[in-house]
C-alpha angles and dihedrals in degrees: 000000000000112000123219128202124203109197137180110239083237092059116037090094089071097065096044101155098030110125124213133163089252136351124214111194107206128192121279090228119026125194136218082256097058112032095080089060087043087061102043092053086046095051091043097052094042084050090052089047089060108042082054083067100047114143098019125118112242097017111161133144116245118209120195112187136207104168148074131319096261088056085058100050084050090063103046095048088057096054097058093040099047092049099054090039108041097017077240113157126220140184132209104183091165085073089054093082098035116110114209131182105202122177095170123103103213088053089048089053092051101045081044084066097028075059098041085051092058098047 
């Protein structure tokens, strides 16, 4: 298992001695310019953090999270596509204590996989 954390700039102070494999500090704010890039240095790390583990039972990437929303639907995105794509397993533990109501069936669809993958 490797662990990732994706931190705001403004709040990486705040974990100070807190140890991950690697720790990637993110903008507060991203724009529409700059997620894309975001998500691609996010996929790629989390890619190199796998193939660290090949060959190894129980391998998965772990992402812990302190920033903005985007920076959270990257994540879960990620993690379904990588999945289907790469067979790479990752972990959110942060979305297992969130309560959500959700009465829209397109989210419903989509926590239904987020679940399915987790299983």
């Amino acid at each position: 298992m490797k662990t990732l954390f994706v931190c705001s700039d403004r709040k990486i102070n705040t974990h100070v001695g807190e140890e991950y494999d690697f720790i990637l500090e993110v903008p507060d704010q991203p724009t529409t310019e700059n997620i894309a890039d975001w998500a691609a240095r996010i996929r790629t790390r989390i890619r190199s953090m796998w193939k660290e583990q090949e060959g190894t039972p129980d391998a998965k990437v772990v992402c812990h999270l302190d920033g903005p929303t985007p920076y959270n639907a990257i994540l879960n995105n990620l993690q379904i596509i990588m999945k289907a794509e790469e067979n790479i397993v990752i972990e959110l533990p942060y979305m297992a204590n969130l309560d959500m109501t959700v009465k829209d069936p397109e989210t419903i669809d989509l926590l239904k996989k987020l679940d399915a993958n987790n299983r």
